[in-house]
C-alpha positions as CSV (number, residue, x, y, z in Angstrom):
1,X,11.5,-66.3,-54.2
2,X,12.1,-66.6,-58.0
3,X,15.7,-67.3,-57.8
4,X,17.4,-68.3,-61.0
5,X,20.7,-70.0,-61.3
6,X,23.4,-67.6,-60.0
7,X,20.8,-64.8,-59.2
8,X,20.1,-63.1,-55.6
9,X,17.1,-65.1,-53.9
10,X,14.8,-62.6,-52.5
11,X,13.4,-62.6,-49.2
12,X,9.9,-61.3,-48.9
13,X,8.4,-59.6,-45.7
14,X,4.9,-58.4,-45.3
15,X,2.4,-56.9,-42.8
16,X,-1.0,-57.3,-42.8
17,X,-2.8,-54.5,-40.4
18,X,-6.7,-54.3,-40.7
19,X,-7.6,-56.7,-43.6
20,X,-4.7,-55.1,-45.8
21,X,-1.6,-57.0,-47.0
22,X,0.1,-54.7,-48.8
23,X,3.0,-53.5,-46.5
24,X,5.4,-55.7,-48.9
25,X,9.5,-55.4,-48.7
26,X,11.7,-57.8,-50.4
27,X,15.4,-58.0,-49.9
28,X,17.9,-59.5,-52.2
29,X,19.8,-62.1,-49.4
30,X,23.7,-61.5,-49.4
31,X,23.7,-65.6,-49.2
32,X,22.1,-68.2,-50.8
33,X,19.4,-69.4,-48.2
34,X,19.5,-72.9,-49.7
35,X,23.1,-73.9,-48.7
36,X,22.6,-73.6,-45.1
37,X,20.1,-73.0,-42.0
38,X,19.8,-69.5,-41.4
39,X,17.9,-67.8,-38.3
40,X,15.1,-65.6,-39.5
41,X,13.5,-63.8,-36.3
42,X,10.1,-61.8,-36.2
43,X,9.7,-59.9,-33.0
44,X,6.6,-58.2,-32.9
45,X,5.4,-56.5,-30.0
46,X,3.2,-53.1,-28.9
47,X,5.9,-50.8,-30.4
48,X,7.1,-51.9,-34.1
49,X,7.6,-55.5,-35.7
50,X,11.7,-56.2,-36.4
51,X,12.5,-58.7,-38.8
52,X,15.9,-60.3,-38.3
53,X,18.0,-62.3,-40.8
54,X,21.0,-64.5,-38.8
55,X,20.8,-61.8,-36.3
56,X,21.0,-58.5,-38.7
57,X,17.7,-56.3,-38.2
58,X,16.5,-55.6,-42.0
59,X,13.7,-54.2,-41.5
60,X,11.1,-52.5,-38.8
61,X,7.6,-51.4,-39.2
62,X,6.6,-48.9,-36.1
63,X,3.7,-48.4,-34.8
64,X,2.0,-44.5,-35.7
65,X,-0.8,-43.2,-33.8
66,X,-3.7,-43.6,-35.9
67,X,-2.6,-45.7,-38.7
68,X,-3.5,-49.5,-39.4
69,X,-0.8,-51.6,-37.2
70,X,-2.0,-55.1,-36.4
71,X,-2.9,-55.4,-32.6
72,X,-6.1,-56.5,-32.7
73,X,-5.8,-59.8,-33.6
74,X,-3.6,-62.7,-32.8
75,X,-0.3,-63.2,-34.3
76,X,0.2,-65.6,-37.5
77,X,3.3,-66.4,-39.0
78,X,3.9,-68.0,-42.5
79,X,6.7,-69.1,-43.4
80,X,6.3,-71.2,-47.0
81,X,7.0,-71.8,-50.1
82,X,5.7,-69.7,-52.8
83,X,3.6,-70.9,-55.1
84,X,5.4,-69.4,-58.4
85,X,3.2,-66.6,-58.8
86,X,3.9,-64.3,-61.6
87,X,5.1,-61.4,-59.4
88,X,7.2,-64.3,-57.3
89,X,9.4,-65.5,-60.3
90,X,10.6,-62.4,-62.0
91,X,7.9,-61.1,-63.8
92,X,6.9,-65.2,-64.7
93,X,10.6,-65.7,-66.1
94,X,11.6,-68.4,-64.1
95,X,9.5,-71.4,-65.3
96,X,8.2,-73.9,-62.5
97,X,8.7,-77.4,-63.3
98,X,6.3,-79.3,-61.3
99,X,6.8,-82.6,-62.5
100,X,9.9,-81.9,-59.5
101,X,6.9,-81.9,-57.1
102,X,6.3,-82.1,-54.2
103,X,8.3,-79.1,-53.1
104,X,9.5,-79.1,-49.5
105,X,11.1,-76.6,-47.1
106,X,13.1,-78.2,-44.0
107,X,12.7,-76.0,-40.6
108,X,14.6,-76.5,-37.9
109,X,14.9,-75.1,-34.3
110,X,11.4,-73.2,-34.4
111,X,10.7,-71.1,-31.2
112,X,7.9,-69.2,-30.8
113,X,7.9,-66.4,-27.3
114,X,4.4,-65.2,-26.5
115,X,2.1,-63.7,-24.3
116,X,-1.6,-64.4,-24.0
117,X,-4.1,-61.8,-23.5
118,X,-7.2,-62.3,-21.9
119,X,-10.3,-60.7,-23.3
120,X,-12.2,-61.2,-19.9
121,X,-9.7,-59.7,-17.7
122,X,-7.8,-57.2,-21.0
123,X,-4.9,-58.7,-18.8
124,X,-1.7,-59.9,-20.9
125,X,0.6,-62.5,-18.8
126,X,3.6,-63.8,-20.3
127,X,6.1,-66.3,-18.9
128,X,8.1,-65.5,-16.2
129,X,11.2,-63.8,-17.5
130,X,10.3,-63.6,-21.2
131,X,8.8,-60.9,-22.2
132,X,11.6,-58.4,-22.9
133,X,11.0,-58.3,-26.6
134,X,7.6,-57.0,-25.7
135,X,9.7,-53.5,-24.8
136,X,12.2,-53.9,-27.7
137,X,12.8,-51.3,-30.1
138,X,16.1,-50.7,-32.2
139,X,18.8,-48.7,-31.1
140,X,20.9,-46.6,-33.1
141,X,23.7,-49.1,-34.1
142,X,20.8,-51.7,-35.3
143,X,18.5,-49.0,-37.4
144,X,21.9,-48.7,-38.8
145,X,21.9,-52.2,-40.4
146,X,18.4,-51.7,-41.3
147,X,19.8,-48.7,-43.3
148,X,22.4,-50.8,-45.0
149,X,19.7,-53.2,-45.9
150,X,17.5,-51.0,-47.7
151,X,20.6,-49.0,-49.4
152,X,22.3,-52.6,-50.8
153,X,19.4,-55.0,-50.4
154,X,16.1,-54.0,-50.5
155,X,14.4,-54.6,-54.1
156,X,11.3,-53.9,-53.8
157,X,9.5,-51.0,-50.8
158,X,5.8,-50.7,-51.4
159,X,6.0,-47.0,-50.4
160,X,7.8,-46.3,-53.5
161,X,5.1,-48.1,-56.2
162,X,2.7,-45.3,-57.3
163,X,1.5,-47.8,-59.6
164,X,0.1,-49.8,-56.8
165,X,-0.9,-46.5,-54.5
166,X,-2.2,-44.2,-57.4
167,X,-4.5,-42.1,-54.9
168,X,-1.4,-41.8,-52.6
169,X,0.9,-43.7,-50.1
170,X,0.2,-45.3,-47.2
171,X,0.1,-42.9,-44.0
172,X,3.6,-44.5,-42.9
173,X,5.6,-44.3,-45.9
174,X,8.2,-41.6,-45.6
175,X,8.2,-41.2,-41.8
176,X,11.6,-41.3,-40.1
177,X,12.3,-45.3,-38.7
């Protein structure tokens, strides 16, 4: 998002968990996303959501009894361009030129590994041998690169604007990954 020439582009992750949106971090990439295909991974089961970047686990968001996680609903992904928004371009810094339009992202190699759950039955059935990430949690060595992420990368961690939270954080901020 927002990059300008010779600055970080920023990666933007969010999780929406009953109606609300505003689970936001955004990670400063240590390369520049546009010179190459990179492998960006969601897995997102029972437990926590992981997002990957080329392998590297940046972030996780766990599951806490009692608090909004999204289970309820079927999974959506989006993966798009942004549309320039003043918060997506460095405070509106970076100027959009849209005579350049149309703007185009190239994906490659999508996969998508699900289960289905059946309301009638409240049975899930996944494929035959694929649904290991449904148990997956980090282990120690990987919340260590999610450590190293937030420490060097992360730019913006919604548990850390008061400005957006005035009446107080969200129940997960400052629990232990």
């Amino acid at each position: 998002m927002g990059n300008s020439s010779g600055d970080p582009y920023v990666m933007n992750t969010n999780v929406w968990a009953s109606g609300d949106g505003k689970k936001e971090h955004q990670f400063y990439l240590w390369f520049d996303p546009s010179a190459d295909f990179h492998t960006y991974k969601i897995t997102w089961n029972p437990k926590n959501i992981i997002f990957e970047v080329d392998g590297v686990p940046v972030r996780t968001f766990k599951k806490y009894d009692g608090l909004p996680f999204p289970s309820s609903r079927p999974m959506t992904v989006h993966a798009t361009l942004w549309d320039g928004s003043y918060w997506a371009t460095q405070h509106g810094t970076v100027k959009i030129h849209w005579r350049h339009h149309p703007f185009v992202v190239p994906y490659k190699a999508y996969h998508a590994n699900g289960c289905v759950h059946d309301k009638a039955t409240n049975k899930t059935a996944c494929p035959a041998g694929s649904d290991a990430w449904m148990r997956r949690e980090l282990g120690e060595e990987e919340l260590k690169t999610v450590a190293w992420a937030e420490r060097n990368c992360l730019s913006y961690n919604y548990c850390a604007d008061g400005w957006r939270f005035p009446k107080g954080f969200p129940g997960e901020c400052g629990r232990d990954l």
